[in-house]
PADREN-402275 format. One record per atom (N, C-alpha, C): residue number from 1; residue in one letter; x, y, z. Coordinates in steps of 0.2 Angstrom, whole numbers. Example, Ala and Ser with C-alpha at 12.3 -4.5 7.8 and 13.67 -1.06 7.14 Angstrom:
2
<torlo num="1" residu="a" x="66" y="-28" z="39"/>
<torlo num="1" residu="a" x="62" y="-22" z="39"/>
<torlo num="1" residu="a" x="66" y="-16" z="39"/>
<torlo num="2" residu="s" x="64" y="-11" z="35"/>
<torlo num="2" residu="s" x="68" y="-5" z="36"/>
<torlo num="2" residu="s" x="64" y="0" z="39"/>
This chain:
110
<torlo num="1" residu="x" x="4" y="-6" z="0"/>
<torlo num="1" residu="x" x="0" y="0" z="0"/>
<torlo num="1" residu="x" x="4" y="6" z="0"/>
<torlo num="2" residu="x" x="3" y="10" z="-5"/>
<torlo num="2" residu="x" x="6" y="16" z="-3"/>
<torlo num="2" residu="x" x="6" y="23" z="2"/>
<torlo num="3" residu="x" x="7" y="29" z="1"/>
<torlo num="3" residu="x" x="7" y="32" z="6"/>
<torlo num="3" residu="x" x="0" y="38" z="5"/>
<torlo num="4" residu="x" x="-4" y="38" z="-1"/>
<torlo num="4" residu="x" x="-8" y="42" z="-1"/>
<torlo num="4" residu="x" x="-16" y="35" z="-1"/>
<torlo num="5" residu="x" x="-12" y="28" z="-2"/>
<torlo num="5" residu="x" x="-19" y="24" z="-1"/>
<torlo num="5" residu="x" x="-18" y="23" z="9"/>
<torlo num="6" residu="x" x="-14" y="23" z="10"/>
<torlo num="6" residu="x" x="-12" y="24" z="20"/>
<torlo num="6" residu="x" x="-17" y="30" z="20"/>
<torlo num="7" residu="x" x="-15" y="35" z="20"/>
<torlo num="7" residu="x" x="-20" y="42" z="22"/>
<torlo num="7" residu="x" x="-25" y="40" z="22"/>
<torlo num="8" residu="x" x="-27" y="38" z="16"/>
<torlo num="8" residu="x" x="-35" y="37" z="15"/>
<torlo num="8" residu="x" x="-40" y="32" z="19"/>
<torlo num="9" residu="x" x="-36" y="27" z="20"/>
<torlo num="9" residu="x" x="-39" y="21" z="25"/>
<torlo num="9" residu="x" x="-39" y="26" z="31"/>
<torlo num="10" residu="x" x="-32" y="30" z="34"/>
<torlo num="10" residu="x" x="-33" y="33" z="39"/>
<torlo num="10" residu="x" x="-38" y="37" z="42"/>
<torlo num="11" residu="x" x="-39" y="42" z="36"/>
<torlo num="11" residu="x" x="-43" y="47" z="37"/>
<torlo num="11" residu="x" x="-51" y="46" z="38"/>
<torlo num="12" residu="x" x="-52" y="40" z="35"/>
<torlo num="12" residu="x" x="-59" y="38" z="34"/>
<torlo num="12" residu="x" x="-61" y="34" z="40"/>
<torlo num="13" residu="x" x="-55" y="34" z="43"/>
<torlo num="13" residu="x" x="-56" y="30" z="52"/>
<torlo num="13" residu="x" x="-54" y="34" z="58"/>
<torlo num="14" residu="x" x="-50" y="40" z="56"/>
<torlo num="14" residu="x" x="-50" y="45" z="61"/>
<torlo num="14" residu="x" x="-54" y="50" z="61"/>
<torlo num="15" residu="x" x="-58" y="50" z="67"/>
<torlo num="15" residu="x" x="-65" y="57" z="66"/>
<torlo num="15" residu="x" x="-58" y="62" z="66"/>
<torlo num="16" residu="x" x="-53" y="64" z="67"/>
<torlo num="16" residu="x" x="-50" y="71" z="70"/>
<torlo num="16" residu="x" x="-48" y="73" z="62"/>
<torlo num="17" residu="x" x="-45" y="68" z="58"/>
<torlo num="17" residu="x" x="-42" y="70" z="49"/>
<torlo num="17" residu="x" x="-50" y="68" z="47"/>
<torlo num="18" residu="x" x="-54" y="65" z="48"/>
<torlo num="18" residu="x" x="-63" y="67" z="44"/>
<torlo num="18" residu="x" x="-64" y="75" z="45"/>
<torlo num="19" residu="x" x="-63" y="77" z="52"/>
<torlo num="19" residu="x" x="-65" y="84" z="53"/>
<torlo num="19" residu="x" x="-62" y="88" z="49"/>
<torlo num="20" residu="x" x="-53" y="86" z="47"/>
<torlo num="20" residu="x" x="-49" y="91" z="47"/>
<torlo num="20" residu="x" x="-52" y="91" z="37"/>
<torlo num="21" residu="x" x="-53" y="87" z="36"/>
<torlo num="21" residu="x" x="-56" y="86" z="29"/>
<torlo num="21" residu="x" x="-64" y="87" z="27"/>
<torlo num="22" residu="x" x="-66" y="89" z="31"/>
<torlo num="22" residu="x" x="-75" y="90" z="29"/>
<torlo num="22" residu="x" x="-77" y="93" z="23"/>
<torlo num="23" residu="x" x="-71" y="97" z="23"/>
<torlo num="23" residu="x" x="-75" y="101" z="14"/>
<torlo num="23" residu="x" x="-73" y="98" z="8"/>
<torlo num="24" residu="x" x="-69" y="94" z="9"/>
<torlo num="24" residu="x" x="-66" y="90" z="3"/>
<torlo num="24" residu="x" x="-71" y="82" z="2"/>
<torlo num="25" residu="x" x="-75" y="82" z="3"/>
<torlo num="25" residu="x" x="-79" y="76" z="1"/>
<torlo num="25" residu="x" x="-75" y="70" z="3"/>
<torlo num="26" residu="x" x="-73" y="69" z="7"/>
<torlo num="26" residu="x" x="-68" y="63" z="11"/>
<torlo num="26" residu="x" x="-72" y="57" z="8"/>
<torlo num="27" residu="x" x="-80" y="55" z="8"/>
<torlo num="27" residu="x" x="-82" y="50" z="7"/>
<torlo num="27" residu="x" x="-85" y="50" z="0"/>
<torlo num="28" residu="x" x="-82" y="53" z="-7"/>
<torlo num="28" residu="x" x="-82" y="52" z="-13"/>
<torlo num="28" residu="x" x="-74" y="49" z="-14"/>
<torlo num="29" residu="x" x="-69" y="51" z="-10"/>
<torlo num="29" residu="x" x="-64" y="48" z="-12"/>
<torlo num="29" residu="x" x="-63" y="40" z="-14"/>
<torlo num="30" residu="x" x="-59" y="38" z="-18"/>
<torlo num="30" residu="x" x="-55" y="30" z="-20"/>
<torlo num="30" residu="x" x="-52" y="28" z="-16"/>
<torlo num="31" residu="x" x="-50" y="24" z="-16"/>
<torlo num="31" residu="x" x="-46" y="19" z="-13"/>
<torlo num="31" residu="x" x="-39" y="21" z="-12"/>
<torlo num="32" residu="x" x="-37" y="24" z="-19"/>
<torlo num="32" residu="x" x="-31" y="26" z="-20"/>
<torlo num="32" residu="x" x="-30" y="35" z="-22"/>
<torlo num="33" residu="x" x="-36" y="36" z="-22"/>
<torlo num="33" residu="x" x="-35" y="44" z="-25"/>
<torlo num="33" residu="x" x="-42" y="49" z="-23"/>
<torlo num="34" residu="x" x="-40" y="53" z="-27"/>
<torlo num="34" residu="x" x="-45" y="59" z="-23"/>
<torlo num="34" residu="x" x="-50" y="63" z="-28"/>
<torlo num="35" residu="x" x="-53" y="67" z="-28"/>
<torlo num="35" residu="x" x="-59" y="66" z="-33"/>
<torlo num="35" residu="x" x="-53" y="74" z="-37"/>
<torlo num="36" residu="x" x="-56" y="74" z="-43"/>
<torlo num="36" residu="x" x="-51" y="80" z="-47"/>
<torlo num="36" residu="x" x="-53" y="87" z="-43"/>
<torlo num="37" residu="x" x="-60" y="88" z="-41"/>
<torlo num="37" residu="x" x="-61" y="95" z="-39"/>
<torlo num="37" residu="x" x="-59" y="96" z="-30"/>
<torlo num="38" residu="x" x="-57" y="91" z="-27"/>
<torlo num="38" residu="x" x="-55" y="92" z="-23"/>
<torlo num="38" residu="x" x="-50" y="97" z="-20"/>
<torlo num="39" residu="x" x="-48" y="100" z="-14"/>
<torlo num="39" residu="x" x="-45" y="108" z="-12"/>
<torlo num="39" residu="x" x="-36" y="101" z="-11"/>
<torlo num="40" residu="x" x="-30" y="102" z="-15"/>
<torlo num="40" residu="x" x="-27" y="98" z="-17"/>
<torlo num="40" residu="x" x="-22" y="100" z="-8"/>
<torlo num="41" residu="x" x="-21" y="107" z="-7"/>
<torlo num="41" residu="x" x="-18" y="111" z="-2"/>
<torlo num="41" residu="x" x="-22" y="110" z="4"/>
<torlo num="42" residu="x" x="-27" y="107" z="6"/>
<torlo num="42" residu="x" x="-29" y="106" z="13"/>
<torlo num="42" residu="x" x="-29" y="97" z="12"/>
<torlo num="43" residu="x" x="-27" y="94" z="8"/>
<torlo num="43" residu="x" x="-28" y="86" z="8"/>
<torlo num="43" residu="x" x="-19" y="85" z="10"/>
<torlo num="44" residu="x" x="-14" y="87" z="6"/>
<torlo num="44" residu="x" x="-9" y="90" z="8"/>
<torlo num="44" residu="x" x="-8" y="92" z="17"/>
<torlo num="45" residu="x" x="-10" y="96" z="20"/>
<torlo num="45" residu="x" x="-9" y="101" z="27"/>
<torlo num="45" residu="x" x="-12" y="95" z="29"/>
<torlo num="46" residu="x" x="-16" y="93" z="27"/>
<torlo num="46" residu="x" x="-20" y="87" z="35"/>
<torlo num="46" residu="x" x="-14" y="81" z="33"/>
<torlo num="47" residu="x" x="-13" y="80" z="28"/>
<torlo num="47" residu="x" x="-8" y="72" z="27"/>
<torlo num="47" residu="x" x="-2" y="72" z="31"/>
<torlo num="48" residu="x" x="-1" y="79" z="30"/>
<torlo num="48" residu="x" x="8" y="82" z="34"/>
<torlo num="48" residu="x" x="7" y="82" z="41"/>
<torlo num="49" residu="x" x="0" y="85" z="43"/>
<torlo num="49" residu="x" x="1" y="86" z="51"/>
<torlo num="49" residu="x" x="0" y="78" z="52"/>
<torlo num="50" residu="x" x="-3" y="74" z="49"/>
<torlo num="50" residu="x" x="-7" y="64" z="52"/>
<torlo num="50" residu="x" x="2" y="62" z="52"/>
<torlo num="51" residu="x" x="8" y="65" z="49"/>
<torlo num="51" residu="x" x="14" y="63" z="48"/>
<torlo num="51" residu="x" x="15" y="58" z="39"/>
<torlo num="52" residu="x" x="11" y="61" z="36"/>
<torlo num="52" residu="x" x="11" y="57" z="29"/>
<torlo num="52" residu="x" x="18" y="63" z="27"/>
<torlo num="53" residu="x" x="22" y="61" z="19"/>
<torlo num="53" residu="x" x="25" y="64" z="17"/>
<torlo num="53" residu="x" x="22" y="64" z="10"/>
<torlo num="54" residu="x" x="17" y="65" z="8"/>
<torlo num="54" residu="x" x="13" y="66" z="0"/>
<torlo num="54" residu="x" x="16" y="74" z="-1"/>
<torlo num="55" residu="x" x="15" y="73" z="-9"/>
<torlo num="55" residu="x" x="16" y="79" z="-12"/>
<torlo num="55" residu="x" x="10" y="81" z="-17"/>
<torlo num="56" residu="x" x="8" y="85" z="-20"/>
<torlo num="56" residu="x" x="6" y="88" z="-26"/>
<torlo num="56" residu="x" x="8" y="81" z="-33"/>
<torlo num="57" residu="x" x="12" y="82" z="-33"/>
<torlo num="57" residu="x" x="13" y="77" z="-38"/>
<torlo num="57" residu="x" x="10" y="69" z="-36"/>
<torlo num="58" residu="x" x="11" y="66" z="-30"/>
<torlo num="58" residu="x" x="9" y="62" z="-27"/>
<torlo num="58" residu="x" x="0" y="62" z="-31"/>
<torlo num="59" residu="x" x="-4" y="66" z="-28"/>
<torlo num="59" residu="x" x="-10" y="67" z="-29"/>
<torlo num="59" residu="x" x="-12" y="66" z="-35"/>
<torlo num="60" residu="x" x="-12" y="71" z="-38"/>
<torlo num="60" residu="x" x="-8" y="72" z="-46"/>
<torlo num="60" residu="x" x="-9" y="65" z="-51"/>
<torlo num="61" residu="x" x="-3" y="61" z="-50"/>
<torlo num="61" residu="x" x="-3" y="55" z="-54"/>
<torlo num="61" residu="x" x="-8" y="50" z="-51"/>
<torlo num="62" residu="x" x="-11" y="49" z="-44"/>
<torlo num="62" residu="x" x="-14" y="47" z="-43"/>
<torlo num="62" residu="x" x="-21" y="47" z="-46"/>
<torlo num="63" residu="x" x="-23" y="53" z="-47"/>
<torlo num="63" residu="x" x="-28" y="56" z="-51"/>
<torlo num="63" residu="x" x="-29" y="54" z="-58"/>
<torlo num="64" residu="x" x="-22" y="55" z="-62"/>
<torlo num="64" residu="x" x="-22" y="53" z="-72"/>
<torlo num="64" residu="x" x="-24" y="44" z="-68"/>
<torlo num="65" residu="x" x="-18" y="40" z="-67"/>
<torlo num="65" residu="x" x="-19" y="33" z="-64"/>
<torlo num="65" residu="x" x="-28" y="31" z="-66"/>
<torlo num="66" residu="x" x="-29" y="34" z="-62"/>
<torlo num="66" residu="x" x="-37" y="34" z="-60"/>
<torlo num="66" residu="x" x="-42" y="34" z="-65"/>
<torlo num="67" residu="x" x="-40" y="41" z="-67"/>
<torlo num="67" residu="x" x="-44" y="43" z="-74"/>
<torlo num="67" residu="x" x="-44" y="38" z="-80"/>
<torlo num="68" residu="x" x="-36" y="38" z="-81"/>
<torlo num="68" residu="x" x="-31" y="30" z="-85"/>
<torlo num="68" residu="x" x="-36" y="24" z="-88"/>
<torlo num="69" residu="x" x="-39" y="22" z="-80"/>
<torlo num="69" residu="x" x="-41" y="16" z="-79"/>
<torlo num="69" residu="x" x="-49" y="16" z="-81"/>
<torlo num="70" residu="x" x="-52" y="22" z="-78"/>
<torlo num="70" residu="x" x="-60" y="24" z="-79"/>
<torlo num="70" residu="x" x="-59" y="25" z="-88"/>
<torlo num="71" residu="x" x="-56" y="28" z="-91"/>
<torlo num="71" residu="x" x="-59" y="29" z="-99"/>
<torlo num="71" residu="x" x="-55" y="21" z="-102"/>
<torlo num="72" residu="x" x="-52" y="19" z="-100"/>
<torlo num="72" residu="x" x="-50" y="11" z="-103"/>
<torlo num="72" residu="x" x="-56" y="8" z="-101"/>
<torlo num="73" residu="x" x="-60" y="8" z="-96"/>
<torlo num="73" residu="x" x="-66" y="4" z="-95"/>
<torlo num="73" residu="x" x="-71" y="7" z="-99"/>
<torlo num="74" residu="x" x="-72" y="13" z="-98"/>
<torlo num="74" residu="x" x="-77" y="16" z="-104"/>
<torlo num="74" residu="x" x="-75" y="14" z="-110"/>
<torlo num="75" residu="x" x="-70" y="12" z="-114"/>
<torlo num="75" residu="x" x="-69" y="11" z="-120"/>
<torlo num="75" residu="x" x="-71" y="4" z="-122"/>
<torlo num="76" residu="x" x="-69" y="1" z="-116"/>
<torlo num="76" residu="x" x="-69" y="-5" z="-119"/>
<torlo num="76" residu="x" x="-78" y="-8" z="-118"/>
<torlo num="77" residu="x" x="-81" y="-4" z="-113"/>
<torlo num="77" residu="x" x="-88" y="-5" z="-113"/>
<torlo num="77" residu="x" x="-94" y="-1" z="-119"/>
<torlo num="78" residu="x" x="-89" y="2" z="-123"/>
<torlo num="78" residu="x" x="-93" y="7" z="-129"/>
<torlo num="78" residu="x" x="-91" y="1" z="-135"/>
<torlo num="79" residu="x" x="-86" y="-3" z="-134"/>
<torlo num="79" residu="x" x="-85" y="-9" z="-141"/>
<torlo num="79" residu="x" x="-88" y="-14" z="-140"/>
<torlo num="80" residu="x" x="-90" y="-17" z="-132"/>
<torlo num="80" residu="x" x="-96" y="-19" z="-132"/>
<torlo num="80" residu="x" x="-101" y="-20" z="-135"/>
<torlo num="81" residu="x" x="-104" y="-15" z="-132"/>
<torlo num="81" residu="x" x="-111" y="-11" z="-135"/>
<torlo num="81" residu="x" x="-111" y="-13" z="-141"/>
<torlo num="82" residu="x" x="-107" y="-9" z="-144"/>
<torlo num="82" residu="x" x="-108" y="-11" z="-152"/>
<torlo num="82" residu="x" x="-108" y="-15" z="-155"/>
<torlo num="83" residu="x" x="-104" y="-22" z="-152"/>
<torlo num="83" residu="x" x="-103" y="-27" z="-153"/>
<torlo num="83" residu="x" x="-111" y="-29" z="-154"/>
<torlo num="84" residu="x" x="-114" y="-31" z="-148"/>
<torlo num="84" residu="x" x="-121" y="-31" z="-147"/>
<torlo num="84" residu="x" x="-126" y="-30" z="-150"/>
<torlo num="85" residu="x" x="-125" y="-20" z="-150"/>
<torlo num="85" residu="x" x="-130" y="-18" z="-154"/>
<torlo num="85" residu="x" x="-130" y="-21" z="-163"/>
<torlo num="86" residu="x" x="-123" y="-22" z="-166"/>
<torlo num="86" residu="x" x="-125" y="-26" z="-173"/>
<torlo num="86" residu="x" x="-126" y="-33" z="-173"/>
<torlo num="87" residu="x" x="-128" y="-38" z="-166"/>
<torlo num="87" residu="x" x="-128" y="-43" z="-166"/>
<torlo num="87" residu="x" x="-136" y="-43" z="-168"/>
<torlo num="88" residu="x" x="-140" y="-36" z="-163"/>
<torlo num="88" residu="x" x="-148" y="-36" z="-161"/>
<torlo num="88" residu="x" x="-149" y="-36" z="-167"/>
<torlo num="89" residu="x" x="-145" y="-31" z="-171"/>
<torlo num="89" residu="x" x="-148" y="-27" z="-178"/>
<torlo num="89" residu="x" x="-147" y="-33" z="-184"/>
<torlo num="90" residu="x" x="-144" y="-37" z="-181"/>
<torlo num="90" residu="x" x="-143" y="-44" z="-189"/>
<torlo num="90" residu="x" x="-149" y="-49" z="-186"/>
<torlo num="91" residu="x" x="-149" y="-48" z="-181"/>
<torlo num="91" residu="x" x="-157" y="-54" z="-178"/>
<torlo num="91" residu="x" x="-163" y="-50" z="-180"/>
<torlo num="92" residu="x" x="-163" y="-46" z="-180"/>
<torlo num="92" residu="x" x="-170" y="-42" z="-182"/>
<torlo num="92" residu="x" x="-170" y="-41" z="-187"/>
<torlo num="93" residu="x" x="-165" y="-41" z="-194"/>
<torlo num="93" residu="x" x="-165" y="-39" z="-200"/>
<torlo num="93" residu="x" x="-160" y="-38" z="-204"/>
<torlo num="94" residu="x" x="-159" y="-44" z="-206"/>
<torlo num="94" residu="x" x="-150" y="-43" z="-209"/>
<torlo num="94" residu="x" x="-152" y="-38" z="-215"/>
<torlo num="95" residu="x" x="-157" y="-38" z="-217"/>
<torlo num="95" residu="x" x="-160" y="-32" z="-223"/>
<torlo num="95" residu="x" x="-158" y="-24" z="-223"/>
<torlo num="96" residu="x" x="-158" y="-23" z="-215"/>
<torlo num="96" residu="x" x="-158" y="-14" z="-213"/>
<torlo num="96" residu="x" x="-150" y="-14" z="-215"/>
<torlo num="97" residu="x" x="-151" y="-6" z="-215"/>
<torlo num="97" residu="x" x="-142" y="-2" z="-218"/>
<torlo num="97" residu="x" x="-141" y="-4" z="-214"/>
<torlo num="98" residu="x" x="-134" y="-3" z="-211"/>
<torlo num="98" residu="x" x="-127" y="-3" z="-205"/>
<torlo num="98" residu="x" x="-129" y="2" z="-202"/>
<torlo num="99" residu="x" x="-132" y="0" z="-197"/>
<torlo num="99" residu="x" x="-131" y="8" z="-194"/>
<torlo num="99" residu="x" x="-125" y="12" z="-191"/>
<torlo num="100" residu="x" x="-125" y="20" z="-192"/>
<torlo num="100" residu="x" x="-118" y="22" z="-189"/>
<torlo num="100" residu="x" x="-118" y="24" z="-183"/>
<torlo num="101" residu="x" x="-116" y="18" z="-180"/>
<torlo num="101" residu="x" x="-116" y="20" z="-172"/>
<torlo num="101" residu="x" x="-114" y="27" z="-168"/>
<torlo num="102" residu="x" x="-108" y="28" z="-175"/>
<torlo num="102" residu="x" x="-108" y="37" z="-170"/>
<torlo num="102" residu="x" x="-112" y="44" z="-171"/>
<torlo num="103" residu="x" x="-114" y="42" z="-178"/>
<torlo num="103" residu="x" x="-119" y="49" z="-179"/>
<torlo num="103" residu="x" x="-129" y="46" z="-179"/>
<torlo num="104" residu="x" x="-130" y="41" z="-176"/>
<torlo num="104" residu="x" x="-136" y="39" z="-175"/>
<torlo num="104" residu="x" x="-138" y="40" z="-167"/>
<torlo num="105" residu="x" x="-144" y="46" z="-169"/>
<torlo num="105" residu="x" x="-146" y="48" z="-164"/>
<torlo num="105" residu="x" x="-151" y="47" z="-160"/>
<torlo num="106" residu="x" x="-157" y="44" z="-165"/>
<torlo num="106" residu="x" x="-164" y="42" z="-161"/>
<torlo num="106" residu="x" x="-166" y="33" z="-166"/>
<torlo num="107" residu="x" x="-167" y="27" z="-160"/>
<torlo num="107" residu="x" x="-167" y="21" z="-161"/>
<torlo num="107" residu="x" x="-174" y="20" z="-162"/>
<torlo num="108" residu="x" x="-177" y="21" z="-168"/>
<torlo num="108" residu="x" x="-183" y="20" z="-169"/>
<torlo num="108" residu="x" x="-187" y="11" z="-173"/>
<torlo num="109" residu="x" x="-188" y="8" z="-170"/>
<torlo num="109" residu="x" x="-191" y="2" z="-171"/>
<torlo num="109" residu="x" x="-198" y="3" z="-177"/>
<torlo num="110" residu="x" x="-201" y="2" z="-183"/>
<torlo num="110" residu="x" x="-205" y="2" z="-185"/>
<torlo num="110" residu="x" x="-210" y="-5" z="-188"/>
């Protein structure tokens, strides 16, 4: 475990770092990271005084990692889809055009 997923188990079991974090949404946080809109300078001042040594940068890459991973799942969840969606469309009617999944906008059945 690293030193910013330590913070986080900690804080989430310390009422004293829960207080000292109240306006940063402590309970939208990850496992391993913090939410993007979060105040980067008070998750910082509370980790230093708990004794953590995190930096800006620490946070930071925590965050892309994070994000990395959520648009890999999203992408691999939209070839899915698609996959599917031309499997419906050859069961219903191998006769209809192809549809273009990216500029079709309303899926009307008649």
């Amino acid at each position: 475990m690293n030193q910013l997923s330590e913070f986080i188990a900690e804080a989430r079991s310390n009422p004293k770092l829960q207080k000292a974090l109240e306006s940063c949404s402590l309970e939208l946080w990850g496992e391993s990271h913090t939410p993007l809109d979060v105040d980067l300078d008070i998750v910082l001042d509370v980790a230093r005084g708990a004794g953590y040594e995190l930096t800006r940068q620490d946070l930071i890459a925590a965050q892309c990692e994070h994000l990395n991973r959520f648009w890999r799942f999203e992408m691999e969840n939209s070839f899915v889809a698609r996959r599917y969606l031309s499997r419906v469309q050859y069961q219903v009617s191998s006769d209809w055009p192809i549809i273009d999944y990216y500029e079709y906008e309303d899926f009307q059945c008649s």
